[in-house]
C-alpha positions as CSV (number, residue, x, y, z in Angstrom):
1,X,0.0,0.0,0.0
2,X,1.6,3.6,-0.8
3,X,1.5,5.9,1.8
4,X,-0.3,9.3,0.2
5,X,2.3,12.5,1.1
6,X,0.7,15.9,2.1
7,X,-0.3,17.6,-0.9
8,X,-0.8,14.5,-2.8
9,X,-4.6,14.1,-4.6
10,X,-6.1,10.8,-4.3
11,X,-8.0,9.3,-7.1
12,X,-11.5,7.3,-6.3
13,X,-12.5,5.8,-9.6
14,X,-15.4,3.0,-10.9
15,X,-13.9,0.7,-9.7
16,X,-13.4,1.5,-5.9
17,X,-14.2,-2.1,-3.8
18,X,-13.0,-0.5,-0.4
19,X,-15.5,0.1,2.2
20,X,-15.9,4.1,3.3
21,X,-13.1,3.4,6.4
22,X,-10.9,1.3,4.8
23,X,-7.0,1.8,4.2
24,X,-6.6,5.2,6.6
25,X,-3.4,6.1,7.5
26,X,-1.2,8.5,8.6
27,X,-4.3,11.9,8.3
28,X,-4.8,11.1,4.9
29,X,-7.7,8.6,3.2
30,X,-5.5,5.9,0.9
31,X,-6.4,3.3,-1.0
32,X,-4.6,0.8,-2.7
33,X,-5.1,0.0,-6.2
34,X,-6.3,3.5,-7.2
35,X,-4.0,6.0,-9.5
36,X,-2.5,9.0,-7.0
37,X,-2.2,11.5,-9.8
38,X,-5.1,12.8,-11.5
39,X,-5.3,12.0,-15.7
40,X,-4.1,15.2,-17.2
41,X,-6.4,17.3,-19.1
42,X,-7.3,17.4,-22.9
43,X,-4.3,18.1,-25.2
44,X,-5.2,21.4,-27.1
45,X,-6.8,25.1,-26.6
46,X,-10.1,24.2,-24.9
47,X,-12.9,25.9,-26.9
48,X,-15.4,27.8,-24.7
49,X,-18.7,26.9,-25.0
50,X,-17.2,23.4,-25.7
51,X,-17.7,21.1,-22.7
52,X,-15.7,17.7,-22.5
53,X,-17.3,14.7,-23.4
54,X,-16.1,12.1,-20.7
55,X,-17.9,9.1,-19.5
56,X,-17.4,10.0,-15.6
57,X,-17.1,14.0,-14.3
58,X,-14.4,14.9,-12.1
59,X,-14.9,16.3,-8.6
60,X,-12.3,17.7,-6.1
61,X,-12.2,17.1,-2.5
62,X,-11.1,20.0,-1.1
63,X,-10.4,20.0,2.5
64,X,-7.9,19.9,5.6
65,X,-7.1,16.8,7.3
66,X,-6.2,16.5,10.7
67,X,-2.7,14.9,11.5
68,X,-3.1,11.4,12.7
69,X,-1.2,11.8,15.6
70,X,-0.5,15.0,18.3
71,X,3.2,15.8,19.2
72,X,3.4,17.6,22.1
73,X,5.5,21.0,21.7
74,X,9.3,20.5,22.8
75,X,8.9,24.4,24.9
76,X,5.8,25.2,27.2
77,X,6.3,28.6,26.4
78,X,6.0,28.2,23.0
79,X,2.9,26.3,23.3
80,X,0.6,25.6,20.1
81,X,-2.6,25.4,21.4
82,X,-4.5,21.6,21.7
83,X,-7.2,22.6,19.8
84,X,-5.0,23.8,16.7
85,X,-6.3,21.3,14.1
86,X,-10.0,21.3,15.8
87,X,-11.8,22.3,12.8
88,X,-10.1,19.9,10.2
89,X,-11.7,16.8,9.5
90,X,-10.9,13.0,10.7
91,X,-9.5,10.6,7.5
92,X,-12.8,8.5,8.4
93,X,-14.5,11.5,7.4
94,X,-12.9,12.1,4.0
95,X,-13.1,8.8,2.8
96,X,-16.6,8.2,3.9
97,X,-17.4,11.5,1.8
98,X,-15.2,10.2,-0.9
99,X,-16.9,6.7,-1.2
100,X,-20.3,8.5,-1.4
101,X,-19.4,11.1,-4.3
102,X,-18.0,8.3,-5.9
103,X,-21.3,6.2,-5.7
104,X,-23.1,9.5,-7.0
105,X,-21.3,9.0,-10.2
106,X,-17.7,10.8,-10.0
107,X,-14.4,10.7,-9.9
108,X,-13.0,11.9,-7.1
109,X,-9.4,13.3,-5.9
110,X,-9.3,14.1,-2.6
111,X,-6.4,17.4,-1.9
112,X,-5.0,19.1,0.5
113,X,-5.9,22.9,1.1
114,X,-1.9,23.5,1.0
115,X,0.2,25.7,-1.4
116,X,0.1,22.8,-3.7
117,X,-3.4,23.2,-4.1
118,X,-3.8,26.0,-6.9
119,X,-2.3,23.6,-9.4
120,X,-3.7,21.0,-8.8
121,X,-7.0,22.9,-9.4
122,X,-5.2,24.4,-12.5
123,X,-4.6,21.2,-13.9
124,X,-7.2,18.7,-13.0
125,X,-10.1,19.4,-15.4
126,X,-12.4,19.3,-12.3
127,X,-16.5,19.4,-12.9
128,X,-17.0,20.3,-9.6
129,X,-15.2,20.9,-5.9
130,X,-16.4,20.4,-3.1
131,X,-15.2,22.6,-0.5
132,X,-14.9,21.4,3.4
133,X,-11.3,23.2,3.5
134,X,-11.1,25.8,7.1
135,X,-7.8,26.5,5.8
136,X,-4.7,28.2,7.6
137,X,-3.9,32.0,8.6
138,X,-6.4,34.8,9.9
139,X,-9.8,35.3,9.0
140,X,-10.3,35.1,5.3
141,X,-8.6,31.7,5.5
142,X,-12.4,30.2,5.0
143,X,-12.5,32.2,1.9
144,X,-9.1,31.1,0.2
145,X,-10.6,27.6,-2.0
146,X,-13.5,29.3,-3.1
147,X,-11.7,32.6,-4.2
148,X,-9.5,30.2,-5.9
149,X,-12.3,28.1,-7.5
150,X,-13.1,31.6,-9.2
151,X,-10.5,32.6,-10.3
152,X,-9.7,29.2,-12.2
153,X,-13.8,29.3,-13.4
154,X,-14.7,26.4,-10.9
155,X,-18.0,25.6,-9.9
156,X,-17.5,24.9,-5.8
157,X,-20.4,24.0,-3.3
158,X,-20.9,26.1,-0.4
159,X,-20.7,29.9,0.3
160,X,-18.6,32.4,-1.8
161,X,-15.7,33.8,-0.2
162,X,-17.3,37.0,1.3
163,X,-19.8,35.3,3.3
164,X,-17.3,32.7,4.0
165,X,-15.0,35.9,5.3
166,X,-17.7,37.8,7.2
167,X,-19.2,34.7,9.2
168,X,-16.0,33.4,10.2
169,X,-15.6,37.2,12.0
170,X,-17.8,37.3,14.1
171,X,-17.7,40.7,14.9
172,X,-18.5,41.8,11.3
173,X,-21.2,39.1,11.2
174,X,-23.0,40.7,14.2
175,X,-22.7,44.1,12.7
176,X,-24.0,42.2,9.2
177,X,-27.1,41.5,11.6
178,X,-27.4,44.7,13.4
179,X,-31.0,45.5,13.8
180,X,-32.4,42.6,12.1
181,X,-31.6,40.2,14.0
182,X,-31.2,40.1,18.0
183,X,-27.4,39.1,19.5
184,X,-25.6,39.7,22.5
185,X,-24.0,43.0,23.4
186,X,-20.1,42.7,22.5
187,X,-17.1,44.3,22.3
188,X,-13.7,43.4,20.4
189,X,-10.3,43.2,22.4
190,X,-7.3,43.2,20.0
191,X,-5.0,44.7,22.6
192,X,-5.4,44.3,26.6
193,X,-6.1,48.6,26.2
194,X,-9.4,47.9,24.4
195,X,-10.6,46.7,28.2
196,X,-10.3,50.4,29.3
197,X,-13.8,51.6,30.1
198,X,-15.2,48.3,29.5
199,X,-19.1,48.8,30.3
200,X,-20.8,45.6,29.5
201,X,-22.7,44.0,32.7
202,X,-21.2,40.8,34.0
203,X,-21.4,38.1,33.6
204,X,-19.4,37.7,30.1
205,X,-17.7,35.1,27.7
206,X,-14.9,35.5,26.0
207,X,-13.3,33.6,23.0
208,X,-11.7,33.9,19.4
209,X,-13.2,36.4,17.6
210,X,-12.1,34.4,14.1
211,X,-11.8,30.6,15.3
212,X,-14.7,27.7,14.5
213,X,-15.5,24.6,16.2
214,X,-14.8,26.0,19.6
215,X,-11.4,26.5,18.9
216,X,-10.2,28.4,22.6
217,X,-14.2,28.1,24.5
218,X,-13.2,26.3,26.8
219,X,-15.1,25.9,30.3
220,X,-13.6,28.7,31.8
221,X,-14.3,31.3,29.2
222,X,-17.0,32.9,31.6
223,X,-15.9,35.2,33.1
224,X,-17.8,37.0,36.6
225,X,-15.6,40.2,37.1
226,X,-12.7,42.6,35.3
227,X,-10.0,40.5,36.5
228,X,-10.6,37.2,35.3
229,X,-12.0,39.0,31.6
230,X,-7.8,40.4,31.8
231,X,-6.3,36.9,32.7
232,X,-8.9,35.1,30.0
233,X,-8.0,38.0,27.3
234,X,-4.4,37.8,27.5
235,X,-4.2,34.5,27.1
236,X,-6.3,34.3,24.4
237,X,-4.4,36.8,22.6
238,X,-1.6,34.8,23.3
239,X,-2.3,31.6,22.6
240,X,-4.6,32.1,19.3
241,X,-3.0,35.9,18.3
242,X,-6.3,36.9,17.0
243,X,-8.9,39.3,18.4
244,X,-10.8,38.5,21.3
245,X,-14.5,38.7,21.4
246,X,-16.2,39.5,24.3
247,X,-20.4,38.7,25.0
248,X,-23.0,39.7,27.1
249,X,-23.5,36.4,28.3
250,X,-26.7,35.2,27.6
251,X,-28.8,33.0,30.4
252,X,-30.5,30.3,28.5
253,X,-30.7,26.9,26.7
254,X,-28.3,26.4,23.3
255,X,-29.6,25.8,20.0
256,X,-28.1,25.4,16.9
257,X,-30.4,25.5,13.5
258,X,-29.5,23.3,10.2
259,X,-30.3,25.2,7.3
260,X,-30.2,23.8,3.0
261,X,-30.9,24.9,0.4
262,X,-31.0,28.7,-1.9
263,X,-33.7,30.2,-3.9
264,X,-36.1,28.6,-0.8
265,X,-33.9,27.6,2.4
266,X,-35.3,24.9,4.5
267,X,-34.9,24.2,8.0
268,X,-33.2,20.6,8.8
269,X,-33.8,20.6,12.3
270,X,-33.4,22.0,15.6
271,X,-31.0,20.5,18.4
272,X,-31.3,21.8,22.3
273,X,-27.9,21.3,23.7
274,X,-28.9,20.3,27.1
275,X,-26.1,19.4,30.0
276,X,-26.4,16.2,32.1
277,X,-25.3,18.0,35.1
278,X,-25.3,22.1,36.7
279,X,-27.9,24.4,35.9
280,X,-28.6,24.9,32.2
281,X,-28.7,27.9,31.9
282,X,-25.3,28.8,32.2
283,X,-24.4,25.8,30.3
284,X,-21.0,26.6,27.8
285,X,-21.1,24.1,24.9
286,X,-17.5,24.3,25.3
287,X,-14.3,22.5,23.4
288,X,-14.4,19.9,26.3
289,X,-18.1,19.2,26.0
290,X,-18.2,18.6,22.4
291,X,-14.4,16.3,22.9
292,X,-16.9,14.2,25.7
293,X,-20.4,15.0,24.7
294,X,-21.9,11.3,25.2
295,X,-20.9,12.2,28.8
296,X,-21.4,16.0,29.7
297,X,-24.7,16.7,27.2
298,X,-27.4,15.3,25.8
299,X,-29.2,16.3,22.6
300,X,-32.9,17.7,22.3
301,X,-34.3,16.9,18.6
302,X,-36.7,18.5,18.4
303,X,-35.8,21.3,21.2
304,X,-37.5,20.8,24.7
305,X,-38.5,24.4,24.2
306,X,-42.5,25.9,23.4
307,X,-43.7,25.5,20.1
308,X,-43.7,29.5,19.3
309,X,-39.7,29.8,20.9
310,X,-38.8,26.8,17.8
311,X,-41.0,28.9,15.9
312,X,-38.9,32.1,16.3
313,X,-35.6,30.0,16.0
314,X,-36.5,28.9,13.0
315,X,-37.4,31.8,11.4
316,X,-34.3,33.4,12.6
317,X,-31.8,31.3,11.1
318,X,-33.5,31.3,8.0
319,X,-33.1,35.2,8.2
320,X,-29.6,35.1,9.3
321,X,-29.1,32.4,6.1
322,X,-30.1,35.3,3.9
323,X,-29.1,38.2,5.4
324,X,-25.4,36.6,4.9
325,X,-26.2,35.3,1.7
326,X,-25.3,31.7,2.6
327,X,-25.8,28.8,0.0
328,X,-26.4,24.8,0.1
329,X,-26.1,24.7,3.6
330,X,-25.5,26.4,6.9
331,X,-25.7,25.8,10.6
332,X,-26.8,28.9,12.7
333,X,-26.1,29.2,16.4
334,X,-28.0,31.1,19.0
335,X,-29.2,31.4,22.9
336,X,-32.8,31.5,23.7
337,X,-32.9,34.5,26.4
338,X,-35.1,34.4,29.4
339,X,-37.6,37.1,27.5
340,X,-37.8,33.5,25.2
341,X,-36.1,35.2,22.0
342,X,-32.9,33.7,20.2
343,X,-29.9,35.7,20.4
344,X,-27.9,35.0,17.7
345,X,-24.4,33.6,18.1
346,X,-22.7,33.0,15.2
347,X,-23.6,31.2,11.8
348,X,-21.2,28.5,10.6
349,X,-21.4,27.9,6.5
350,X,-18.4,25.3,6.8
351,X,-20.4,22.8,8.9
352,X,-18.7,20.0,10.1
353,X,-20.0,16.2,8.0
354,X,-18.2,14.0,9.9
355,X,-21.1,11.0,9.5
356,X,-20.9,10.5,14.0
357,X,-20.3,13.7,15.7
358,X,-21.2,16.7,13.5
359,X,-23.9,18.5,14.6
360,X,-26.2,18.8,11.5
361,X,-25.8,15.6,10.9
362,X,-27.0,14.6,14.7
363,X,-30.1,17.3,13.8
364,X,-30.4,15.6,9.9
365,X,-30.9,11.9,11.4
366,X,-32.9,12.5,14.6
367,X,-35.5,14.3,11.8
368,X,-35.6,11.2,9.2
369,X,-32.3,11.8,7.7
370,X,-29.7,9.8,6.7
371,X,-26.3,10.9,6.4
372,X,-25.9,10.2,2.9
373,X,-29.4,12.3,2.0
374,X,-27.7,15.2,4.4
375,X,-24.9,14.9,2.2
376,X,-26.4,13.9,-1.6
377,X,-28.8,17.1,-0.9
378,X,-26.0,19.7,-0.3
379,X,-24.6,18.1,-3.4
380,X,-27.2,18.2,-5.8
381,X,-28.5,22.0,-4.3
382,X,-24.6,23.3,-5.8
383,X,-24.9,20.8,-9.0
384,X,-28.4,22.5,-9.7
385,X,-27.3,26.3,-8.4
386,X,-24.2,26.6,-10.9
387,X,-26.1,24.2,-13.8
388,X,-24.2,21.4,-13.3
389,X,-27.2,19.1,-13.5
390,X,-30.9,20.2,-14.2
391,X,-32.8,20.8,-11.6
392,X,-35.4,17.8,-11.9
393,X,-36.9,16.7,-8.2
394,X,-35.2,18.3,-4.9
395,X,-39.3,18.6,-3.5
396,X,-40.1,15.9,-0.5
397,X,-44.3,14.9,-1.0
398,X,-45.8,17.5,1.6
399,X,-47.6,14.2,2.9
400,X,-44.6,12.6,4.2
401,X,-43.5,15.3,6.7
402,X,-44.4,14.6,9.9
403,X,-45.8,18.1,10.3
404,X,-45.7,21.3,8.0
405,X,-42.9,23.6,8.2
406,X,-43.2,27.3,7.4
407,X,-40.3,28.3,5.0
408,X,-41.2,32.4,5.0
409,X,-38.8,34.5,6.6
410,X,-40.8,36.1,9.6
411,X,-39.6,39.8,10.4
412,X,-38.1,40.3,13.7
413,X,-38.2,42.4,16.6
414,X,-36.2,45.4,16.2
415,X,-37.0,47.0,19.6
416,X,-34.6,44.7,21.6
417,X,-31.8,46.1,23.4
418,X,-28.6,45.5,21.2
419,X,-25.2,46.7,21.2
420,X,-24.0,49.6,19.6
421,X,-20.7,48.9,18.0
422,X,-18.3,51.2,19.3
């Protein structure tokens, strides 16, 4: 068996026999028999207008795959943080993606968001990426594959770099939202000085203002006076040398919103983080909760909330979805305040697919779903948005849902207290 480098593309052709898991190694998805390099394309100018005729289209993988195993840093002091490759996704993941695209009917090569990854783009006479990559660097690092996947005339599922950009700050995504949608009060701390004349009531949280998948919220990022907010803020800045943001922390349950689709979004689901021990309310679905979740929480699907608070969560992550212009699919975070209104926390267009832990995909199969309908759906709502297929059936029979789900976009309170960015 050959050992794919970093960098390296992996080809999954007709006939793959493997299952989904098989032949993982060393943080990238191999397996043996299949060519490593992708066929080059057509000899000659290609004439616009012109496609290829080929028997089996050519999709792209596109993503970040964590290392398979941590080394601990030689120097304390020069500590990376333990959550540094959080967001990337598990080999298990990428092959099980792999295997399904390849059932749907393509050829896939699985690469690397590195600096290899512009040629390979260049070069492989791709039909389609998909795009799972979170990338490296600040907070356009979301936005690098699909920028690229313009440039180079790419169709690419998922968000375009600007909402990819804007919702991975989530400061500018709040002030995106600013009198449309209700969120915390906040602040940004770039420097320790931005704390002078801090005003916001305590309690707070603080965390990353341009990290995902809980990437430094950890269980102490609650903070009940000024000086733990300075000890928390400095080493945030530290650790993650990005801006800080700091909340009005808000007292109530944690629920996060699935969201498909484009022309007419459609809520997934809903799931009610609850914790198995404390008071829920000041529940913090923290880096250490999600690493031990079958321990610290359980999951609520549907939420154990009123009908009319689901109602209002629903309708605001389907106005978040198109206030930020997101597309295919989205999951949208909020807190449900004690006045019963979701406060919105921040909106994540780079979901994570993993078929056992991601949290969509928890909502998508508690609601009827199966992974590989979650999935086959976010493909087929990019293959119809960009005219890479028709668009012939995407409609479920109105019968078969177990009850009807409004789809309009309901307008929103604007008389709630909100911050005023300063």
């Amino acid at each position: 068996m050959t050992q794919v480098p970093e960098g390296q593309p992996l080809s999954v052709g007709p006939n793959l026999r493997q299952g989904p898991l098989d032949h993982v190694e060393a943080g990238h998805p191999e397996m043996s028999g299949l060519d490593a390099e992708p066929e080059e394309p057509p000899s000659g100018p290609r004439l616009t207008g012109q496609p290829q005729r080929r028997g089996r289209r050519r999709l792209a993988l596109v993503c970040n795959v964590k290392p398979g195993v941590a080394v601990a840093p030689a120097h304390p002091a020069a500590e990376i943080p333990l959550d540094e490759n959080e967001e990337f996704d598990s080999p298990e993941t990428i092959a099980a993606l792999a295997h399904l695209f390849s059932q749907e009917g393509y050829s896939v090569t699985v690469l690397e968001a590195d600096r290899t990854l512009p040629r390979r783009l260049a070069t492989g006479n791709f039909d389609l990426v998909f795009n799972i990559a979170e990338g490296r660097g600040g907070r356009c690092r979301e936005a690098l594959v699909p920028a690229l996947c313009e440039l180079l005339g790419l169709h690419y599922t998922g968000s375009d770099p600007l909402t990819l950009a804007a919702t991975l700050d989530k400061d500018v995504a709040k002030r995106l939202l600013l009198g449309q949608v209700k969120t915390p009060a906040w602040r940004v701390v770039r420097t320790l000085a931005d704390l002078r004349d801090f005003d916001l009531p305590y309690p707070v949280i603080a965390k990353p203002n341009d990290e995902g998948s809980s990437k430094g919220i950890h269980d102490d990022c609650k903070c009940a006076d000024f000086t733990s907010l300075e000890s928390l803020c400095r080493r945030l800045l530290d650790d993650y040398g990005r801006p800080v943001l700091v909340e009005a922390f808000i007292r109530g349950p944690e629920v996060t919103v699935g969201v498909v689709g484009n022309a007419r979004p459609e809520v997934v689901g809903l799931m009610h983080v609850v914790p198995t021990q404390g008071e829920p309310g000041d529940f913090i679905y923290s880096l250490q909760a999600k690493r031990d979740f079958a321990a610290r929480v359980r999951y609520a699907i549907p939420p154990e909330l009123p009908h009319d608070v689901c109602q209002r969560l629903e309708a605001a992550a389907l106005a978040v979805f198109r206030l930020l212009d997101c597309r295919d699919v989205a999951r949208i975070d909020f807190r449900v305040g004690p006045d019963g209104e979701p406060y919105f926390i921040e909106a994540n267009p780079l979901p994570g697919l993993s078929p056992t832990t991601g949290d969509i995909v928890l909502t998508a199969k508690a609601m009827g779903w199966t992974w590989e309908a979650l999935i086959t759906r976010i493909l087929r709502e990019a293959e119809f948005r960009q005219g890479v297929l028709r668009p012939i059936l995407v409609v479920r029979p109105e019968q078969k849902r177990k009850k009807p789900r409004t789809l309009h976009v309901v307008s929103l309170p604007t008389t709630a207290a909100v911050a005023v960015v300063r």
